[in-house]
N, C-alpha and C positions, 0 to 999 in steps of 0.2 A: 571574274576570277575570285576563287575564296583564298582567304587568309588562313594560312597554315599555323603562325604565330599564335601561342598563348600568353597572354595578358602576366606577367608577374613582377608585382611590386617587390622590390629588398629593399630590406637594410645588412646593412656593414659598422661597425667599429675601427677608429684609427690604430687602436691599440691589439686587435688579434688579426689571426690566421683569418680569413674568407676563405670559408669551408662549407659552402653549401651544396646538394647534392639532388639531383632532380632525374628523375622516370619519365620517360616520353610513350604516351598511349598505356594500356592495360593491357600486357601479356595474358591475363587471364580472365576477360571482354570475353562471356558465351554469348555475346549479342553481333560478335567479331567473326567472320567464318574463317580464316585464320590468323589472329592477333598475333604470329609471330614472323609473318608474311616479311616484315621489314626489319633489320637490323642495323647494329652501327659498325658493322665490319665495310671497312675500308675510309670509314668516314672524318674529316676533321673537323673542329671547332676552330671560332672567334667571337671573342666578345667585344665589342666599341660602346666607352661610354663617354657620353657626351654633356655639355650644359643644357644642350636643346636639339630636338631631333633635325633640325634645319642646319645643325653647323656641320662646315666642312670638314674639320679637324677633329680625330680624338683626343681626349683627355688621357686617356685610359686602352691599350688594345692587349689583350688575354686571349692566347692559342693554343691550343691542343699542341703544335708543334714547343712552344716552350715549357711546356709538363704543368702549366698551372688550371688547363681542362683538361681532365682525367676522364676518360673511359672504365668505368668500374667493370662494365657487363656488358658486351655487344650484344646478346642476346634478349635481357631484360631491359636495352636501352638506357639503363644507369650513369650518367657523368655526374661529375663533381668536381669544384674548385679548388684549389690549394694554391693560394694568394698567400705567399707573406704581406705582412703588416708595413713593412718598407718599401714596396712595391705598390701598394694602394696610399701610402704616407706620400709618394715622391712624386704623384698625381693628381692626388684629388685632396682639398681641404674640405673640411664639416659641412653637407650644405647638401644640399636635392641637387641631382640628377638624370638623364636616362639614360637606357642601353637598349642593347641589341643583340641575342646569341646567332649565331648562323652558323648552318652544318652545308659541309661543302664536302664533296667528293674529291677524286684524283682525275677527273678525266676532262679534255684540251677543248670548250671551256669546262669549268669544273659546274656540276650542275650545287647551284645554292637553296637550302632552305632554310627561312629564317623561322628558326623553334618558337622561340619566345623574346619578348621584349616588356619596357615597361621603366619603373621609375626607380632608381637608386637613393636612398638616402645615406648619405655619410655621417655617424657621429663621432663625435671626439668621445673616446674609450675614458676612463676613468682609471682603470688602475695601471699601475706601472709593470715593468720588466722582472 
């Protein structure tokens, strides 16, 4: 069975937005016989981040359904983040972490694919409000 997941290391600051914004596949891949074969019409996000990929519990869980994974582009596969800072504040203090993105459909069971994963670093931001 291959691994669908890419490998992607963050980081984060305690003092901003978590704004980061990521493309899945190359829409425009001529090595692709059709790169737009798959889209993110119909699809949801979650992110679980954790101390270690073995614990039960999240630290951290991030949902398309609570508006902080954003769908930019069904069609060029585009999400993005929009974390407030008090929201990653009320979870995670300064320090390494992993996670985990997973795209999941609507359908009974919901088919899962997990996009990407990989290590979180936290740092304590510097400037103020």
């Amino acid at each position: 069975m291959s691994d669908t997941r890419a490998t992607v290391d963050m980081a984060i600051q305690t003092n901003a937005t978590w704004s980061d914004a990521f493309q899945f596949g190359d829409p425009c891949d001529t090595t692709v016989t059709n790169p737009n074969a798959w889209t993110l019409t119909g699809q949801n996000f979650r992110l679980d981040v954790k101390y270690a990929r073995g614990d039960v519990t999240s630290l951290l869980t991030l949902t398309s359904d609570d508006a902080q994974i954003i769908v930019a582009d069904v069609v060029q596969r585009v999400i993005y983040f929009s974390v407030p800072e008090t929201v990653v504040t009320a979870a995670l203090t300064p320090g390494d972490y992993v996670y985990e993105l997973m795209m999941y459909d609507g359908s009974d069971p919901p088919i899962r694919v997990p996009l990407m994963g990989g290590d979180l670093e936290v740092d304590k931001g510097i400037a103020g409000g």
